[in-house]
N, C-alpha and C positions, 0 to 999 in steps of 0.2 A: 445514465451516462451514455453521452451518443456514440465516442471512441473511444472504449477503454484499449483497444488494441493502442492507440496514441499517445497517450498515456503512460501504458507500461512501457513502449519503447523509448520516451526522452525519459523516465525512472532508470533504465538499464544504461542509457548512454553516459548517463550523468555519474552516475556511481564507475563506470568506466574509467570514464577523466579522471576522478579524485582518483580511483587507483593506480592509474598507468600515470597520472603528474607527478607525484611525493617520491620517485624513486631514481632522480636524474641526476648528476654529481653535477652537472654544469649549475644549475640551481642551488647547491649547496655554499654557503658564505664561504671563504677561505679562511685560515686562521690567522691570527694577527702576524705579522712580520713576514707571509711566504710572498714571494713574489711569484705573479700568475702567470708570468718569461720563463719560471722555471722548469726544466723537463729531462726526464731522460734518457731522451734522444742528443746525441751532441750535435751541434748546429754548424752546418758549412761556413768555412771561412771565400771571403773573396781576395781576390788574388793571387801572386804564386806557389806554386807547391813550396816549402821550406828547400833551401838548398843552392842549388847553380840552379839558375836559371836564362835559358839563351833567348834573344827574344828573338822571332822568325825573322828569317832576310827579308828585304824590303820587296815590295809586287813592282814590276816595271812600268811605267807611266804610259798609256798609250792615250793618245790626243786623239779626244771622235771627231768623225767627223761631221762637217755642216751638213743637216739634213737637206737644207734647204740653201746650194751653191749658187752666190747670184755671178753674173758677167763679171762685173766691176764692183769692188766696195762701194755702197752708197748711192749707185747707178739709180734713179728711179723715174718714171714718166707722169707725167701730168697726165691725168685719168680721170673723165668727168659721168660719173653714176648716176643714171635716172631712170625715175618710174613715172607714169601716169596714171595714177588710179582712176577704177572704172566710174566712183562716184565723188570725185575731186573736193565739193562742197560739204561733205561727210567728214572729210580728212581733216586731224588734229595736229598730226604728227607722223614721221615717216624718222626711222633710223635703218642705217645702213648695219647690217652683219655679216661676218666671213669666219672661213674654218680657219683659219690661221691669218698673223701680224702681214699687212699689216690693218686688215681688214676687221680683226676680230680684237677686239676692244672689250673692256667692264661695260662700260653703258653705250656701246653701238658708236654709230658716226651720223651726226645730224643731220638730215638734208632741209634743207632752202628748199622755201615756195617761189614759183616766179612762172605764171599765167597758165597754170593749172598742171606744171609740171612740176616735180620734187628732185633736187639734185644735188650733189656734192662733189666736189675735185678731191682726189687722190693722187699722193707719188708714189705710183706700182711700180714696184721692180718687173721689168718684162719678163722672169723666167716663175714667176708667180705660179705655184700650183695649188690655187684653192678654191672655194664655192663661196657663193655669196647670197644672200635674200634682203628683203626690206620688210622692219617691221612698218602695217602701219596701223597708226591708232585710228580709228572711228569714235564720232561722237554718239553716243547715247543718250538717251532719252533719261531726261530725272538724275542726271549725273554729271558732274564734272571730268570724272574721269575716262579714260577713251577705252574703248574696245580695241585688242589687239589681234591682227591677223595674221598670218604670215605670206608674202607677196613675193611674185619675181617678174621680172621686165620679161614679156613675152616674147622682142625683138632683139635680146642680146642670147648669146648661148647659153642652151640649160644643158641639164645633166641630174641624172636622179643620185641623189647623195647616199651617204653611206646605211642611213636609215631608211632611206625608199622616198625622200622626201623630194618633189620635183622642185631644184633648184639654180641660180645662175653657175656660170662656170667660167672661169678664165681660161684661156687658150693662153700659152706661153708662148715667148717669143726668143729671137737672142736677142735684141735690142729694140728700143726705144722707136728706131724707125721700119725695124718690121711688125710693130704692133698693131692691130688691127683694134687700135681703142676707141675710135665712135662707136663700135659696135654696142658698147655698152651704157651709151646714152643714147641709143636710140629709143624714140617712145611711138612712132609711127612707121606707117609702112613706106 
């Protein structure tokens, strides 16, 4: 025998189990008619104590307020977003993102191709406090599907975001006409 030490050890483990298994009540059948609910502990009721019961005065309503105060209800500017990517003929697809509405969207904001630029119009409210990037897809090799990057227009304002990520930035305004919105579709110097 090459390992009787091996041997005797799964002998002793095994004999173990059978002893330490056959002595568990949870494993034992229960007898005909007990219910297995039953116990004798008594079980919390829900609801109120027996008795009077008062229910608490009511909490007083306070109305939050808007995180985010614009000028005017519904105030917003024509706002035109664009990027140039550096290898334009690569380019599948370009989506616009932002940290908040009304830039930040479930599936992004689509930009238009038109002579190797990528663009979208937006109505930004001028007191807009948010960041914004473009996804853009590249095409791949062997793939239908695009390779995704993450991009910002190097001639509109950036701002490193809350992760450290370098990304666009709106500058707010009080209104429409002190906005400085070509800034953000510029694509040249």
């Amino acid at each position: 025998m090459k390992y009787p030490h091996l041997i005797a050890m799964l002998i002793a483990c095994n004999l173990a189990i059978v002893a330490c298994g056959g002595d568990d009540d949870a494993q034992k059948p229960l007898a005909a008619g007990v219910d297995p609910g039953d116990s004798a502990r008594e079980t919390p009721t829900l609801g109120a104590p027996d008795g009077e019961h008062e229910a608490p005065p009511p909490r007083p309503v306070v109305p939050a307020e808007d995180p985010m105060p614009h000028t005017e209800p519904g105030e917003c500017c024509p706002v035109v977003f664009a990027i140039a990517p550096q290898d334009p003929e690569h380019v599948l697809e370009v989506v616009l993102q932002g940290s908040i509405q009304p830039l930040a969207t479930s599936h992004g904001l689509m930009l238009e191709k038109r002579e190797g630029v990528w663009s979208v119009e937006v109505c930004m409210p001028p007191d807009y406090r948010g960041t914004y990037y473009y996804e853009v897809f590249l095409k791949t090799e062997g793939s239908d599907e695009g390779f995704l990057t993450l991009a910002r227009n190097p001639f509109a304002p950036t701002n490193d975001d809350q992760a450290g990520e370098d990304v666009n930035t709106w500058l707010p305004a009080d209104d429409c006409d002190s906005l400085e919105a070509a800034r953000h579709s510029q694509t040249t110097q």
